[in-house]
VOPAGU-2260 file (C-alpha; in pm, 1 decimal, decimal comma):
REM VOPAGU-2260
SITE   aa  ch    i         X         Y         Z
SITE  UNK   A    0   -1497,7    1872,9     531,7
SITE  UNK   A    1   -1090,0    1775,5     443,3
SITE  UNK   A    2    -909,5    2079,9     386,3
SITE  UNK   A    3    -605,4    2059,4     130,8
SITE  UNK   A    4    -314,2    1948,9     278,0
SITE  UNK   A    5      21,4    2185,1     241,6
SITE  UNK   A    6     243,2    2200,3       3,6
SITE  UNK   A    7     482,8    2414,2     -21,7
SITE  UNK   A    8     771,4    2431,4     283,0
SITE  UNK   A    9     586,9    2743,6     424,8
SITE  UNK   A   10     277,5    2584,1     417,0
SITE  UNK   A   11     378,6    2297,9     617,7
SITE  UNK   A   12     541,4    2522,4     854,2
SITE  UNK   A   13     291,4    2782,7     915,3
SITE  UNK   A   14      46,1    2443,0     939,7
SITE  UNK   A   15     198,0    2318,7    1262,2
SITE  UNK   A   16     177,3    2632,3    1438,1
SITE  UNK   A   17    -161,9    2812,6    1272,0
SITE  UNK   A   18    -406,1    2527,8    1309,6
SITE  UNK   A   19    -743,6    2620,4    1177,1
SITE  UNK   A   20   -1004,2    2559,6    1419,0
SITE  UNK   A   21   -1280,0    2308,9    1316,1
SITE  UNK   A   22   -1610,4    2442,7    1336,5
SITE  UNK   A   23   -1913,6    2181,8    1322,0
SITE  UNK   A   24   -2096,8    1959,5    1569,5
SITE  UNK   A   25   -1913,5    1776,9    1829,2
SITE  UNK   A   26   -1882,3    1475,6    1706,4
SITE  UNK   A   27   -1719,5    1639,2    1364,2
SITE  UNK   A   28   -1472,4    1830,8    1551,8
SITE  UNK   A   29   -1408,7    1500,2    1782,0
SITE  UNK   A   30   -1350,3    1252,6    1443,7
SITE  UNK   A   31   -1189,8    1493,7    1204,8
SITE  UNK   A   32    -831,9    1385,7    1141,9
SITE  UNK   A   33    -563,4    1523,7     891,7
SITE  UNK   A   34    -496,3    1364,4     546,6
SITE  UNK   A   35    -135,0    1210,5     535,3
SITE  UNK   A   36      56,5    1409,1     241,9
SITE  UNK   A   37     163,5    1116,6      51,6
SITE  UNK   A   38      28,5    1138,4    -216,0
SITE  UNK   A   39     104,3     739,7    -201,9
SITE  UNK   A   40    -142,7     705,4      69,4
SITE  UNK   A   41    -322,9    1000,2     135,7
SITE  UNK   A   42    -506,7     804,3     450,5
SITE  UNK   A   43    -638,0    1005,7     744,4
SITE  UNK   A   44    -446,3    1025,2    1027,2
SITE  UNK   A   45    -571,3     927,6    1377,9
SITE  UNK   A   46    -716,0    1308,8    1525,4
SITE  UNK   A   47    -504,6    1219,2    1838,1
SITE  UNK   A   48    -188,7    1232,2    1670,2
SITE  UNK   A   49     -71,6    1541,7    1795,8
SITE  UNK   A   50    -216,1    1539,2    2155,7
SITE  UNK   A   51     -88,8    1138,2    2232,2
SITE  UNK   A   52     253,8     992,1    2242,8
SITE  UNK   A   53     309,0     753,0    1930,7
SITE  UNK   A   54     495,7     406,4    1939,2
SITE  UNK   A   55     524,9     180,6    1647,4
SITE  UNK   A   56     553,2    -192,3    1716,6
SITE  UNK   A   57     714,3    -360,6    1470,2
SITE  UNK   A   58     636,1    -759,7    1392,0
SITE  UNK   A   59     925,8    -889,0    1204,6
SITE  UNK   A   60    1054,1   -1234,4    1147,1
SITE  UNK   A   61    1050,0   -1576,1     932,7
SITE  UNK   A   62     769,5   -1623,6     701,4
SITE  UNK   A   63     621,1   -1871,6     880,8
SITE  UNK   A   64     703,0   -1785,3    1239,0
SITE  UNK   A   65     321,2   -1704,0    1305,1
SITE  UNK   A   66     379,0   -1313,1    1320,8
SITE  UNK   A   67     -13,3   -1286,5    1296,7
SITE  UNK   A   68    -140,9   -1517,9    1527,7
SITE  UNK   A   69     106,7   -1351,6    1763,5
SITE  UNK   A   70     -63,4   -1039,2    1672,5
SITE  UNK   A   71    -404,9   -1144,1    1742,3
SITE  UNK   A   72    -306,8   -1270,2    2065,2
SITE  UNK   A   73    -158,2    -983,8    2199,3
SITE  UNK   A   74    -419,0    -777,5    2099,5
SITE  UNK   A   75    -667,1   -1021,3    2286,0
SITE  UNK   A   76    -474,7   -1007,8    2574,7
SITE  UNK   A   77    -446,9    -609,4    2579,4
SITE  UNK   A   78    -773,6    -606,7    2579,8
SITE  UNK   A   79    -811,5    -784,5    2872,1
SITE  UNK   A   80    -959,9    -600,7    3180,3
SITE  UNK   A   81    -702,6    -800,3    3391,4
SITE  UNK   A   82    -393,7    -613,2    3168,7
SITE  UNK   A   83    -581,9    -331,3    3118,4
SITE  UNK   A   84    -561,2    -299,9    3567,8
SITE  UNK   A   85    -223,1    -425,5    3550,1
SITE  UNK   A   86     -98,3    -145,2    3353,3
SITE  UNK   A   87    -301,7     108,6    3488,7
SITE  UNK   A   88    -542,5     152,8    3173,7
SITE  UNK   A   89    -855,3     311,0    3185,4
SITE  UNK   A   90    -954,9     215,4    2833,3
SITE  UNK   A   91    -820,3      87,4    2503,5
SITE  UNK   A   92   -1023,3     180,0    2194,9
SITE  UNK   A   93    -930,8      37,7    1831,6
SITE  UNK   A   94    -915,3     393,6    1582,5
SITE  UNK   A   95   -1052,1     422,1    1206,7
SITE  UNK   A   96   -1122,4      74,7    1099,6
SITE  UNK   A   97    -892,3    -110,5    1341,6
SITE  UNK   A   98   -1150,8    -347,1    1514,4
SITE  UNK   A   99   -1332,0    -486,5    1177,1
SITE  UNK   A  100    -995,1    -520,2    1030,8
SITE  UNK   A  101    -851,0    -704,0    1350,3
SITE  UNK   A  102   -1197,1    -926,1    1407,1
SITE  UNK   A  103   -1173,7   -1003,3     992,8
SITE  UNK   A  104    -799,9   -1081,8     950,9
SITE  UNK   A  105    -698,8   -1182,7    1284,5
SITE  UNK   A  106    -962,4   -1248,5    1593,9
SITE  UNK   A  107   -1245,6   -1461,1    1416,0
SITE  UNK   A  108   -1006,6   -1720,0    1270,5
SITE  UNK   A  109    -793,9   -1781,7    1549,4
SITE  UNK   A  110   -1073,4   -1802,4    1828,9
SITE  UNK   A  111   -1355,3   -1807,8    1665,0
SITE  UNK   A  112   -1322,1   -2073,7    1378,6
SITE  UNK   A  113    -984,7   -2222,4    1523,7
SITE  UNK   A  114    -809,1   -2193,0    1200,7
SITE  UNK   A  115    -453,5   -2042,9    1108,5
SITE  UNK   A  116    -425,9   -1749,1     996,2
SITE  UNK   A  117    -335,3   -1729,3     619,5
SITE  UNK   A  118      45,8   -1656,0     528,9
SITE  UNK   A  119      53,3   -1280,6     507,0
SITE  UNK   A  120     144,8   -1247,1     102,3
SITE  UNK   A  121     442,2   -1033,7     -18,9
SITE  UNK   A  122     336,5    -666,1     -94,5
SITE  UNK   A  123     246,1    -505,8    -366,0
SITE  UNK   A  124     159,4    -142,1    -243,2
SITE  UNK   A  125     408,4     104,3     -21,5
SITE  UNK   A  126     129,6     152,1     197,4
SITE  UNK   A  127      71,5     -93,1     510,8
SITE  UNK   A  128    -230,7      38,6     673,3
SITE  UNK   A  129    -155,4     -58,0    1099,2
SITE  UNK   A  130    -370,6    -188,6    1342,1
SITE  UNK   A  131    -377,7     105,7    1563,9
SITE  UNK   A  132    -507,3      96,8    2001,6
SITE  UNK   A  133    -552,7     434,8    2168,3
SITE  UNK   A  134    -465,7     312,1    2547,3
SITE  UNK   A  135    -565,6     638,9    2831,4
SITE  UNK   A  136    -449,0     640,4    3122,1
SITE  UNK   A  137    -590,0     849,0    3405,7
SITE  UNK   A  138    -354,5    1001,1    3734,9
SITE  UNK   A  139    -452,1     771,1    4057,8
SITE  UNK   A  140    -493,5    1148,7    4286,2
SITE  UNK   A  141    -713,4    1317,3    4122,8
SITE  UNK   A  142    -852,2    1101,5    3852,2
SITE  UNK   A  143    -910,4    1404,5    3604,6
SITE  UNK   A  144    -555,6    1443,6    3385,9
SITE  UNK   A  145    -580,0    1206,0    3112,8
SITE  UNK   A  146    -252,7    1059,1    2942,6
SITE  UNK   A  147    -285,8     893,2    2606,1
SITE  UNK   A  148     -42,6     657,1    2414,3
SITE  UNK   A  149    -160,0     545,7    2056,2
SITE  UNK   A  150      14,6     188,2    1935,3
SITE  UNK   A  151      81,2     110,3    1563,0
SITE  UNK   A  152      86,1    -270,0    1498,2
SITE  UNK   A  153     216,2    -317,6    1157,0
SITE  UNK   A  154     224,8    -687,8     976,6
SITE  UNK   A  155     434,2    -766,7     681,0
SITE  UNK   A  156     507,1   -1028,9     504,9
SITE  UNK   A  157     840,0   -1239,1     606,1
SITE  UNK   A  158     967,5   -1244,8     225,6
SITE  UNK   A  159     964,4    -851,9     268,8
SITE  UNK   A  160    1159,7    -871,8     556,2
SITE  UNK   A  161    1419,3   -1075,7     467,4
SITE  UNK   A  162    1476,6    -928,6     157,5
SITE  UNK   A  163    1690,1    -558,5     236,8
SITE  UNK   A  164    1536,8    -412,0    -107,2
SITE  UNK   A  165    1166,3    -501,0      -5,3
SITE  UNK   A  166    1201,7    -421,6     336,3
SITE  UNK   A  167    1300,2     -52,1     288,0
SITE  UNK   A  168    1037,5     -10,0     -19,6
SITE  UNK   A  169     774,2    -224,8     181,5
SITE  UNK   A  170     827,4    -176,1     552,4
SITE  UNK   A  171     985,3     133,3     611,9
SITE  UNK   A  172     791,4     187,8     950,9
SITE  UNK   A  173    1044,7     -68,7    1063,1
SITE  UNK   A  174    1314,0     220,4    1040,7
SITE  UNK   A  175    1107,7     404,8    1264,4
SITE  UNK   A  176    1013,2     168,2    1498,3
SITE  UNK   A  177    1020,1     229,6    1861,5
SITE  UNK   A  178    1008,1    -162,6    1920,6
SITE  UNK   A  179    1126,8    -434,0    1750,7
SITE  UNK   A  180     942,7    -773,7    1840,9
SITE  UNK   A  181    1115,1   -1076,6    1643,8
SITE  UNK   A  182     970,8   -1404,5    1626,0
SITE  UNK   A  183    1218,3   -1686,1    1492,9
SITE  UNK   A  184    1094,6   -1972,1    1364,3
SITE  UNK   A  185    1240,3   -2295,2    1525,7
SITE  UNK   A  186    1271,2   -2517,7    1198,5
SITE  UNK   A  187    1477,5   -2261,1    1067,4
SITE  UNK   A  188    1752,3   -2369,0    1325,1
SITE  UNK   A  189    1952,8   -2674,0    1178,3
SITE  UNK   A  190    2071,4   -2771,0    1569,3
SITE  UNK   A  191    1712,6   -2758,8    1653,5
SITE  UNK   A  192    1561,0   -2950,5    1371,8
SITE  UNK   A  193    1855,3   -3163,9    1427,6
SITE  UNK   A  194    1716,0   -3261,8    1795,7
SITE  UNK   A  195    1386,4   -3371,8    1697,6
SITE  UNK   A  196    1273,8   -3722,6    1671,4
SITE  UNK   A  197    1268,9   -3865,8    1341,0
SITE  UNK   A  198     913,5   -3873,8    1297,4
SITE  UNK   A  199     884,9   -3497,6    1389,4
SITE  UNK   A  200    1112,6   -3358,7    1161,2
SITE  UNK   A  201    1009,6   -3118,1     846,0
SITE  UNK   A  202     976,1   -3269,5     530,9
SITE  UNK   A  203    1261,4   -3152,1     268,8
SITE  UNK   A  204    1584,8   -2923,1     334,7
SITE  UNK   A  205    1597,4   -2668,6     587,8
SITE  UNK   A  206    1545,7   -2304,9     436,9
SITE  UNK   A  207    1866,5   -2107,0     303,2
SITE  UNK   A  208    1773,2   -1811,1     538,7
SITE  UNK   A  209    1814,5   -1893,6     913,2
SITE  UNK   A  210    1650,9   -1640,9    1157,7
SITE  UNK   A  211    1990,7   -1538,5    1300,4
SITE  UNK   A  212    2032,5   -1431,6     913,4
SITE  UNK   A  213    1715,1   -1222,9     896,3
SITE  UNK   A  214    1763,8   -1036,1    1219,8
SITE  UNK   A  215    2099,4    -942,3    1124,9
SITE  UNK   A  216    2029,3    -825,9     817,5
SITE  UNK   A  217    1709,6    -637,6     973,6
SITE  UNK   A  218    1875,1    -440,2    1284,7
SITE  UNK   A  219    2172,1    -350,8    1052,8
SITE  UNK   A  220    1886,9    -207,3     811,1
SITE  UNK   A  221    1774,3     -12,3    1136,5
SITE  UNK   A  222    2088,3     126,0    1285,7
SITE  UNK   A  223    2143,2     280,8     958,6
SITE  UNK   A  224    1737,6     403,4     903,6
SITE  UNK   A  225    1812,3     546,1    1211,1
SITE  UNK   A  226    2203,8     683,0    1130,3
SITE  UNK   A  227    2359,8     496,6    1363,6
SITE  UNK   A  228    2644,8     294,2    1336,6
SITE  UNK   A  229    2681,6     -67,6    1307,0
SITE  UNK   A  230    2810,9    -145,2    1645,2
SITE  UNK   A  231    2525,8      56,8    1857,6
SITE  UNK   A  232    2444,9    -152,0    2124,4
SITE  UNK   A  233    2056,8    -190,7    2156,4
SITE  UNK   A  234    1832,8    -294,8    2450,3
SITE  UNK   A  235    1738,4    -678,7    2408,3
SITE  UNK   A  236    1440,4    -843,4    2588,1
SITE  UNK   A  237    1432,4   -1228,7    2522,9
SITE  UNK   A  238    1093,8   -1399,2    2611,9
């Protein structure tokens, strides 16, 4: 049963270091998660918040750069037994309604009907619900200590992200992220579009917003979600 969250100052402090037991069967006391206090979403949180270490991946990019098809890929991959050895995984499990949401909106077009993924469409609710992978790990000695790491893969729309308003009233987990993947799509690029045979090039003008553009305007939008300053150096990994 979901116990009112807290709501005065008190509350919240006395809540992270008084935790009420939960009392029930096992499998109650093993799904039972916390209800997020925004009132704006009020979703429950994953019940291994506290006990895992959290990353948020952030997908940003053009709005056609194919930010979900990347996400269904690398999701695919992950779960691969070969990665999952590689990286020293003992399982990866899919929490709350991950897997129908990533088999509906992501795995059964791309690989299963070979169709592209729909344009994700500009928001229209502060809440983005993520995709979100509990990965354990287990020690090589003794096999018994358990390490887990939950992922958040979040999925916006490239309209919100290029737009500095819509991002921080759309995408604020972006802020927070603790990595950035950018995708940049190529016939954004005048040189590159430039360089392509005549018969291959896009129909109409090339779009007002280049990528360079958007991932300026997005990591300055960061460093100061994060209260840094405009010249922090950040670590870069181009693939």
């Amino acid at each position: 049963m979901l116990k009112p969250a807290p709501e005065t100052l008190t509350q919240h402090i006395l809540a992270r270091f008084l935790i009420a037991s939960i009392s029930g069967k096992k499998y109650v006391r093993h799904l039972a998660g916390r209800e997020c206090p925004n009132n704006a979403c009020k979703r429950i949180l994953p019940n291994n918040l506290a006990e895992a270490q959290n990353y948020t991946i952030a997908l940003i990019g053009d709005a056609s750069a194919g930010k979900s098809h990347y996400i269904a890929s690398c999701i695919h991959l992950l779960k691969q037994r070969e990665t999952l050895e590689l990286i020293g995984c003992s399982k990866i499990v899919g929490l709350g309604d991950t897997d129908e949401i990533y088999h509906t909106k992501f795995y059964n077009p791309v690989f299963n009907n070979l169709q592209p993924i729909p344009l994700t469409p500009r928001a229209t609710s502060e809440v983005n619900d993520p995709l979100i992978y509990e990965l354990v790990f287990r020690e090589k000695a003794g096999g018994k200590s358990v390490k887990k790491v939950n992922l958040f893969f979040y999925d916006s729309s490239g309209e919100d992200l290029a737009e500095q308003s819509r991002l921080v009233k759309y995408s604020q987990y972006v802020l927070r992220a603790s990595a950035i993947i950018f995708l940049a799509d190529p016939l954004t690029m005048p040189n590159m579009v430039k360089a392509l045979p005549y018969d291959l090039k896009p129909a109409g003008v090339i779009r007002e917003r280049s990528s360079a553009d958007v991932l300026n305007r997005i990591m300055e939008t960061f460093l100061s979600g994060q209260g840094l300053s405009s010249g922090h150096l950040l670590t870069f990994l181009l693939l």
